[in-house]
C-alpha positions in Angstrom: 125.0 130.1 97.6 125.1 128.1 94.1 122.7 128.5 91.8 119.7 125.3 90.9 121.0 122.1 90.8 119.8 119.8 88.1 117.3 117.8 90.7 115.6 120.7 91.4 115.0 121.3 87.7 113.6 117.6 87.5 111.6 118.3 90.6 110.0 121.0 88.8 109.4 119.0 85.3 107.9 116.2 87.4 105.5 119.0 89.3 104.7 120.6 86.2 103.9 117.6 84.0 101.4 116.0 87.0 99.8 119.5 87.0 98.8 119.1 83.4 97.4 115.5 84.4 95.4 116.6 86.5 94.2 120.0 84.8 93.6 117.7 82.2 91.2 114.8 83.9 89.7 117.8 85.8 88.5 120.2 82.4 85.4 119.6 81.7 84.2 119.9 85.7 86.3 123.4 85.3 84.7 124.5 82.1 80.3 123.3 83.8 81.7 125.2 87.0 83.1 128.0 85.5 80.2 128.8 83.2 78.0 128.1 85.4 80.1 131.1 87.6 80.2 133.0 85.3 76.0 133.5 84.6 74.0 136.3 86.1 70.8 136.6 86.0 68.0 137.1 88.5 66.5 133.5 89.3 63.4 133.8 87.3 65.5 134.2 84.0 68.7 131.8 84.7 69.7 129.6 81.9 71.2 127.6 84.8 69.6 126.7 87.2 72.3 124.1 88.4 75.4 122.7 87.3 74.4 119.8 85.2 72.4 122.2 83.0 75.8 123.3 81.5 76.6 119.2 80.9 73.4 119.0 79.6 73.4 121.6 77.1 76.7 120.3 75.9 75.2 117.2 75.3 72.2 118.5 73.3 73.9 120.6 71.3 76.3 117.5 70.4 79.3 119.9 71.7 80.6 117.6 74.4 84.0 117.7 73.0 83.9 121.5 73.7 83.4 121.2 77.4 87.3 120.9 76.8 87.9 124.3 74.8 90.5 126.2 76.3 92.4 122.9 77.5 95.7 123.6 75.3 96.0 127.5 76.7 95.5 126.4 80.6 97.7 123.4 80.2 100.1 125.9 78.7 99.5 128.2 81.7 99.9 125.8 84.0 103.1 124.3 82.9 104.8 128.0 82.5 103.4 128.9 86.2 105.0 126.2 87.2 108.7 126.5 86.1 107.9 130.3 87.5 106.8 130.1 90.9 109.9 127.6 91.4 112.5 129.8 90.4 110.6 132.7 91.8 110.2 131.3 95.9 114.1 130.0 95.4 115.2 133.6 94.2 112.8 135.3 97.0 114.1 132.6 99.5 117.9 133.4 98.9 117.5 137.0 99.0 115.6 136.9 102.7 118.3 134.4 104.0 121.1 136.9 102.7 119.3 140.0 104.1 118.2 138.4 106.9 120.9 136.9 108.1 118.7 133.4 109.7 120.0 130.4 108.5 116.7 129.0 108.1 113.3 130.2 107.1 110.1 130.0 109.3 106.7 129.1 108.5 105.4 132.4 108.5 108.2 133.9 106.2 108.0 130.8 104.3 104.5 131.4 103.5 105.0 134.9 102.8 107.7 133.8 100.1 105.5 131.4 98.7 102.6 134.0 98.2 105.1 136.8 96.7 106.6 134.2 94.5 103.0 133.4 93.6 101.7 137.1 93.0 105.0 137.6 90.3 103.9 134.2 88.9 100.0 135.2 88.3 101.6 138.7 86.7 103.5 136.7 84.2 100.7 134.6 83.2 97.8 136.5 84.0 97.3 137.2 80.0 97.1 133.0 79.7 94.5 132.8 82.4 92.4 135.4 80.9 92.5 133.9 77.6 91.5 130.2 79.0 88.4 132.0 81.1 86.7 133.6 77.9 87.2 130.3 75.8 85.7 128.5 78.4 83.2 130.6 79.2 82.8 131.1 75.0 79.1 129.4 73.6 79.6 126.1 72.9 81.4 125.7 69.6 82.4 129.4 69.3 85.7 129.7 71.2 88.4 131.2 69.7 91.6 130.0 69.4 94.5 132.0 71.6 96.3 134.0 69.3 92.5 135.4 68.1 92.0 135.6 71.7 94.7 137.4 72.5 95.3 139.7 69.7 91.7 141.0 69.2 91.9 142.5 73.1 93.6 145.4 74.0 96.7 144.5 76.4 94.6 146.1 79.7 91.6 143.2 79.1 94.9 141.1 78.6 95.1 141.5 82.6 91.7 141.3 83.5 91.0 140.3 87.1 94.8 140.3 88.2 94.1 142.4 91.0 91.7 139.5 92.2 94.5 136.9 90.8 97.0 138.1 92.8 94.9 138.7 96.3 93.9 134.4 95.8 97.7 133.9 96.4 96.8 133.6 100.2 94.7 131.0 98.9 97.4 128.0 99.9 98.7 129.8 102.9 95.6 129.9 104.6 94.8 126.2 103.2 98.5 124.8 104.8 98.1 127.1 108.0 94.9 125.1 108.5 96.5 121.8 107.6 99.0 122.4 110.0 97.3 123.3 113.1 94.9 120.4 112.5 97.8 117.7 111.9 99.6 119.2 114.8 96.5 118.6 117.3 95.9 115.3 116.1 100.1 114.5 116.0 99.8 116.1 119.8 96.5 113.9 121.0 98.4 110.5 120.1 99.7 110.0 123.6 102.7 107.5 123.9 103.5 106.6 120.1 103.1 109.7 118.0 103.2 108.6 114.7 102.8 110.4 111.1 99.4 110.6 109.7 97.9 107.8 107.6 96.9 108.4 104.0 92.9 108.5 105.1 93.8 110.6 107.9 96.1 113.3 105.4 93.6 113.1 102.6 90.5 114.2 104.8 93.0 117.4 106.5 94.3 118.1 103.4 90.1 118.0 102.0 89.0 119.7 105.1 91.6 122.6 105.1 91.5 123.6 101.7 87.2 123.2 101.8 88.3 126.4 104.5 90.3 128.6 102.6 88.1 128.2 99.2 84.7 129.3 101.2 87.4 132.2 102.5 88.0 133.6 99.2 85.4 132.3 97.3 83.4 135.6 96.3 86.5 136.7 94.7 87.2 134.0 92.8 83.6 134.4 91.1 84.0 137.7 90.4 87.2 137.2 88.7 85.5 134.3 87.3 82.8 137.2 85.7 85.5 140.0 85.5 87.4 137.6 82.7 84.3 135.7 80.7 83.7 136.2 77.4 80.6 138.2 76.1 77.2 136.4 75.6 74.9 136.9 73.0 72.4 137.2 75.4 74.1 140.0 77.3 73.8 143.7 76.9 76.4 145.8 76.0 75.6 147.5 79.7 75.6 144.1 81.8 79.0 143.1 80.1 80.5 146.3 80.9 79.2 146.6 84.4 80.8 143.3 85.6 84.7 144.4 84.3 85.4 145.7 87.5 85.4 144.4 91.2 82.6 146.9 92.4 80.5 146.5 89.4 80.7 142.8 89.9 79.7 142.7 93.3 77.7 145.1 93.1 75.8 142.9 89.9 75.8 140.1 92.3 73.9 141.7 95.3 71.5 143.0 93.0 70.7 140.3 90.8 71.2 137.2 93.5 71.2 138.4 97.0 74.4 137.6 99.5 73.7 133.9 98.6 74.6 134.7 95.1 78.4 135.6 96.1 79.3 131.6 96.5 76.8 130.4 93.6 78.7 127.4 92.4 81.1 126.6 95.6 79.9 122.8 95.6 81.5 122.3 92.6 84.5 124.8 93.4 84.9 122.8 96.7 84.9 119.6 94.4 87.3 120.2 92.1 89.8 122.1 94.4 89.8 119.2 96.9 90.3 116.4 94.3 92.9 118.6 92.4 94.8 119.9 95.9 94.4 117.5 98.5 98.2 116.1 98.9 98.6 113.1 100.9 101.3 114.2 102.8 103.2 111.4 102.9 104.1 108.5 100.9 103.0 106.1 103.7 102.7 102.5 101.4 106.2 100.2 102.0 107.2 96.7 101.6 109.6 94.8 103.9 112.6 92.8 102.4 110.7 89.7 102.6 108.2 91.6 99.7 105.8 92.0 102.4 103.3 95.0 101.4 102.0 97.7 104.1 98.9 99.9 103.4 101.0 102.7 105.6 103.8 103.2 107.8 101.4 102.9 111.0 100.6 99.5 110.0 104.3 98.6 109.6 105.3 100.3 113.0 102.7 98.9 115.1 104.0 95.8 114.4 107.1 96.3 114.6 106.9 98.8 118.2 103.7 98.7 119.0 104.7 97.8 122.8 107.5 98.2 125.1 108.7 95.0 124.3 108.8 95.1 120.9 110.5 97.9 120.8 113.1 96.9 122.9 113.3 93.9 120.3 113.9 96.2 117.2 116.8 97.9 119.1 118.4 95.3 120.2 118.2 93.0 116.7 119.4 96.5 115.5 122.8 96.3 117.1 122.8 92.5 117.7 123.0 92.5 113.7 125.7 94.8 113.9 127.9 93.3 117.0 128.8 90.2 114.3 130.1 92.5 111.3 133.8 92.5 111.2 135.5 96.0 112.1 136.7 97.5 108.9 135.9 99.5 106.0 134.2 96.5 104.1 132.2 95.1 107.3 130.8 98.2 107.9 129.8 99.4 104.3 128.2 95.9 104.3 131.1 94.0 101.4 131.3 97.5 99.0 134.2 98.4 100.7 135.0 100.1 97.6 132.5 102.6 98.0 134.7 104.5 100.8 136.5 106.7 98.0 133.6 108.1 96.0 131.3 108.9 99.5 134.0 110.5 101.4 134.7 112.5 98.0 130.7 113.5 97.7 130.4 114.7 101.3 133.5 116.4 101.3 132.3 118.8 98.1 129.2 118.6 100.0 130.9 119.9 103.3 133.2 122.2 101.4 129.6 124.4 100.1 128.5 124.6 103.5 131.4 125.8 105.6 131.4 128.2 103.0 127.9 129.4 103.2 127.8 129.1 107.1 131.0 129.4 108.3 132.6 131.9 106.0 135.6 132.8 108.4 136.1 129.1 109.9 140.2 128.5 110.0 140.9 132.0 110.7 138.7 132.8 114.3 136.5 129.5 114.8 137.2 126.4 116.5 134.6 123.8 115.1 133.4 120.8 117.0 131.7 117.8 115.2 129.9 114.9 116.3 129.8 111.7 114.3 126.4 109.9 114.4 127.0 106.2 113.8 130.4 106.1 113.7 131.4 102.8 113.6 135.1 102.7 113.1 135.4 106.4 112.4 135.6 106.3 109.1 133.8 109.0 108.1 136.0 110.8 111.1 139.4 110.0 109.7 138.4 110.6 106.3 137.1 113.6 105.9 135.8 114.7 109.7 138.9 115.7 111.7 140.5 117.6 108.7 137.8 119.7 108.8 137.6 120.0 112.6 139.5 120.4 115.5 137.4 118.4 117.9 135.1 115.6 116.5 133.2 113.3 119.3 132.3 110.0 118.2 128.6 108.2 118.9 128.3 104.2 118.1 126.4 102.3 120.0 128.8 98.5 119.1 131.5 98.7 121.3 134.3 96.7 119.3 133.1 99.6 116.1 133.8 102.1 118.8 137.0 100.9 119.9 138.4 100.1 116.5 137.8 103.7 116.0 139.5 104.9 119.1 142.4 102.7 117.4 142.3 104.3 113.6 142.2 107.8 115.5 145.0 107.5 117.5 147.2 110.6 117.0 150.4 108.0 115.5 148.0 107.0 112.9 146.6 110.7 111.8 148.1 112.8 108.9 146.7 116.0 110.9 148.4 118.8 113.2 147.7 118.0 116.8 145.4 120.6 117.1 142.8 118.3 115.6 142.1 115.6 117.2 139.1 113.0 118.4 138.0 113.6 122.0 134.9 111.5 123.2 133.9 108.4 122.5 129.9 108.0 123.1 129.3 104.1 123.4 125.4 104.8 123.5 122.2 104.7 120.7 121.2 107.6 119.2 117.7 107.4 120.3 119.3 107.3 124.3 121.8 110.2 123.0 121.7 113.9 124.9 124.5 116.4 123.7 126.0 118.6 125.9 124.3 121.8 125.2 125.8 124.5 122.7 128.9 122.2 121.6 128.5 121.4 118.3 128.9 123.3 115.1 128.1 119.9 112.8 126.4 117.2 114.2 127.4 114.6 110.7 124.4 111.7 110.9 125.3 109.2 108.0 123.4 105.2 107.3 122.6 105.0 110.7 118.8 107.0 111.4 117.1 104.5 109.6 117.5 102.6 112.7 115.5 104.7 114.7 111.4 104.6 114.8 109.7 108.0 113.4 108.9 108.6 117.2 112.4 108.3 118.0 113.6 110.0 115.1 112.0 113.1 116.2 112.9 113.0 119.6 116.5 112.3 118.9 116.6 115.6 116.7 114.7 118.3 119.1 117.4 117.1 121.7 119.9 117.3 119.6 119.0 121.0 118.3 120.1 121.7 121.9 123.7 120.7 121.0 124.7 122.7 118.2 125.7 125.8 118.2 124.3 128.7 117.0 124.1 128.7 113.0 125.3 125.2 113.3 123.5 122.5 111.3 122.7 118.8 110.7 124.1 117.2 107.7 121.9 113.8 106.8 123.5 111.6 104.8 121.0 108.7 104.3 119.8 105.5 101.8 116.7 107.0 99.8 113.7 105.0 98.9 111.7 106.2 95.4 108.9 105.8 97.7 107.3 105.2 100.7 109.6 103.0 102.6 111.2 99.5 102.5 111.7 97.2 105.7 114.9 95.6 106.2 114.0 92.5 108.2 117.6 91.4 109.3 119.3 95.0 110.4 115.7 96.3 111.2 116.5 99.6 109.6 114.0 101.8 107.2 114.4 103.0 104.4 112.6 106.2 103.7 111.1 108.2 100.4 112.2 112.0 100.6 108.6 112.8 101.0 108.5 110.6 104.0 111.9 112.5 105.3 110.5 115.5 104.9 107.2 115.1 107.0 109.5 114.3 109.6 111.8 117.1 109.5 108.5 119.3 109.4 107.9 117.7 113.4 111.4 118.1 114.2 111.4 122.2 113.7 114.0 121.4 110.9 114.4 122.7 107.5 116.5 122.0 104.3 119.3 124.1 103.7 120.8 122.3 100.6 120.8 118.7 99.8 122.8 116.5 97.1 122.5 113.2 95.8 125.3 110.7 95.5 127.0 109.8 92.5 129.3 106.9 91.6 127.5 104.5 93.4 126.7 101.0 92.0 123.3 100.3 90.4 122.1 98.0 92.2 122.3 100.3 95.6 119.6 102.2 96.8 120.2 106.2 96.0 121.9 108.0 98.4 121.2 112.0 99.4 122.8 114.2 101.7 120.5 117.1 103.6 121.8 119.9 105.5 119.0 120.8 108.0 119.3 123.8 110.4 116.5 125.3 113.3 113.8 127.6 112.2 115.1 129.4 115.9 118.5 128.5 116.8 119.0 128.8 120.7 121.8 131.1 121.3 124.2 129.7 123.8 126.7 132.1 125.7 129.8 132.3 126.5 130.2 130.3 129.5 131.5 126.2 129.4 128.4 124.6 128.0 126.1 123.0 131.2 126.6 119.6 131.5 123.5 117.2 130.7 122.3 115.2 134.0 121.9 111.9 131.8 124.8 112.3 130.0 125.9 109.1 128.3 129.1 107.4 129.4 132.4 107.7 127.3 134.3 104.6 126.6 137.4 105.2 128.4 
């Protein structure tokens, strides 16, 4: 496998800059909260008796401006964490495919990467997060700057509370293990039209599951909270020392506040982990072409196949729009004809890095089978598909596309060896479509799965899972909206965000194996990305002729 591509980097940068927005906005809750933590007293001697009394005494003391001391050192944390855990889960993610031998990664192994790559990340940093606990929890207009911080502490106070640190890295797995049982039930209870979640719907999982996992963990997170705060003048030598380690702290807790002094200050916890990590987890808001806005993408499907009849509207106008563009490389690529040379280029590179990660000995002991999604005149098929394959089946639901292809890949007008060659031509929609099972090494969908609804779109792909063979893959070559989704009234095709592809290759069982952007494209064209997407299980097919499908499709003869 290659190393990061430059997208990823940006993806990081763009994660790690809106962390520091909302650390930022977020600081001075973080700073009452973790004070207010990081007290303990018996209740008759409390200097805070709620929250607000840290706001308060900020105010009074005309310190409000250090209810943000320590912002610089946890921004700085949070920025380096960020770049870290990245290249940490893609190193730990390459090394378990590689050992493993999958093609893919599970949910469970994925959030097992996700937590090692978080432990290594909170041991790199761990000496940041320290150094942000005791400014915060300094007296108001007495922190210390880092480097005093730092350098008047012995490195083993450094790493105070990394134990704890590095047990909260379960933190998000049991928050998205939550999220996902709870989308899935409500995904599974709408009956007929399954559709993605709306932003309200997201917001309150996303709220509800992470409110679980921070009442899960949160007596460790106060006692790391204690472990790491700076001395008070108003505590003993003995109390500051008792409260360094796990046992003394909760054993200081029990005896000074009881068991409900273990989640003293989860309100505010809750409150400022819900606002900070509940993801909407989709960009839902669109527009048509028309400029027409939609709060979400239910709105916009409900109109468009809410019922059976509008539904079998949107199909048909589909390929009705189709049926009166000319057969040739212009008509189909919609007048940039010219476009041809630099795609077929990208997805052959593209196709080139997978056969070599995947198919390692292909040429030498494997006959590979594609099908081409879309079709049309089998371009992408005489281009670039059949030198790579020695069968290719072609799917295109416009019958003169289909038959100009059957034209174009006649064997007189190939530059291959006879040994590849196009065998079936599928006249038939994709969302209709069942492959023969276990025939397929590459099933190549390109500009043509924004014609199918999300319902449809996820159908399509678990039936098509059943046609590749095993290790086989998906590649996606699609139009990419910055985000949410754009309506095109005339071709009725959508146009979806990568956020809003990925939520959907989460319901399909599919995973990304690589993806690319296009280059050379003009301007004024949306962006175009490529995703290879294999099974979390591929079904392992024997050697015996693949079973015929009851409902297969017919072939144009």
């Amino acid at each position: 496998m290659g190393g990061f591509d430059m997208e990823s980097l940006v993806d990081a940068t763009a994660g790690a800059i809106g962390s520091l927005a909302s650390t930022t906005i977020l600081y001075p809750l973080d700073t009452c909260k973790t004070k207010y933590q990081a007290e303990l007293r018996t209740p008759n001697l409390r200097k805070y008796r709620n929250l607000s009394d840290v706001l308060w005494e900020a105010i009074s003391k005309r310190q409000v401006l250090s209810l943000f001391q320590g912002l610089g050192t946890k921004n700085l944390q949070s920025f380096i964490s960020s770049f870290i855990y990245f290249y940490g889960y893609s190193f730990f993610r390459k090394m378990y495919i590689e050992r493993s031998g999958y093609r893919s990664i599970g949910t469970k192994a994925n959030l097992f990467i996700a937590a090692v790559a978080g432990a290594c990340t909170v041991a790199i940093t761990q000496p940041l997060d320290t150094a942000a606990s005791r400014m915060q929890t300094s007296d108001f207009g007495k922190s210390k700057g880092l480097w005093k911080t730092l350098s008047e502490e012995t490195w083993e106070e450094a790493f105070d509370g990394l134990g704890i640190s590095i047990l909260l890295t379960i933190n998000p797995a049991i928050q998205y293990t939550a999220f996902d049982q709870l989308k899935q039930r409500l995904l599974d209870g709408q009956q007929g039209n399954p559709q993605s979640l709306s932003a309200l719907t997201a917001f309150l999982l996303g709220a509800a599951s992470k409110c679980a996992a921070t009442c899960l963990t949160y007596p460790a997170i106060r006692c790391k909270v204690m472990i790491q705060a700076a001395e008070s003048e108003e505590d003993t030598y003995e109390e500051s020392e008792s409260r360094k380690t796990v046992s003394g702290a909760l054993h200081a807790i029990w005896r000074k506040e009881g068991f409900i002094g273990f989640f003293k200050g989860l309100r505010a916890q809750i409150l400022k982990t819900v606002t900070a990590s509940s993801r909407i987890e989709m960009e839902i808001s669109g527009l048509d072409s028309n400029g027409r806005q939609f709060k979400n993408a239910d709105e916009m499907w409900r109109e468009e196949v809410g019922d059976s009849q509008k539904k079998l509207n949107w199909y048909r106008n589909g390929v009705g729009y189709w049926q009166g563009v000319e057969a040739s490389v212009d008509g189909v690529l919609g007048g940039y004809g010219h476009v041809n040379e630099p795609d077929i280029n990208s997805s052959e590179a593209f196709l080139n890095t997978l056969l070599a990660d995947l198919f390692p000995d292909s040429g030498r002991n494997q006959r590979l089978v594609a099908l081409d999604c879309g079709s049309g005149i089998g371009r992408v098929t005489k281009n670039l598909l059949i030198r790579y394959f020695n069968e290719v089946d072609l799917l295109e639901p416009v019958s003169h596309f289909l038959e100009a292809a059957r034209e174009n890949l006649a064997a007189e007008n190939l530059l291959v060896s006879e040994d590849h060659k196009a065998v079936n031509f599928y006249c038939t929609p994709l969302q209709e479509f069942t492959p023969d099972a276990g025939r397929y090494d590459v099933i190549w969908i390109q500009w043509c799965i924004g014609h199918l609804a999300d319902d449809d779109f996820v159908s399509f792909f678990k039936r098509a899972k059943g046609g590749l063979k095993p290790g086989g893959f998906f590649l996606l070559k699609e139009n990419l909206a910055r985000s949410g989704f754009v309506l095109d009234n005339e071709d009725k095709s959508l146009t979806r965000s990568h956020t809003y592809f990925k939520e959907l290759f989460n319901r399909c069982g599919l995973g990304i194996y690589r993806m690319k952007d296009q280059k050379g494209f003009p301007n004024e064209l949306f962006p175009v990305r490529m995703y290879a997407l294999t099974t979390e299980t591929p079904k392992r097919v024997g050697p015996s002729k693949p079973k015929r499908q009851l409902n297969r499709p017919a072939i144009i003869k």
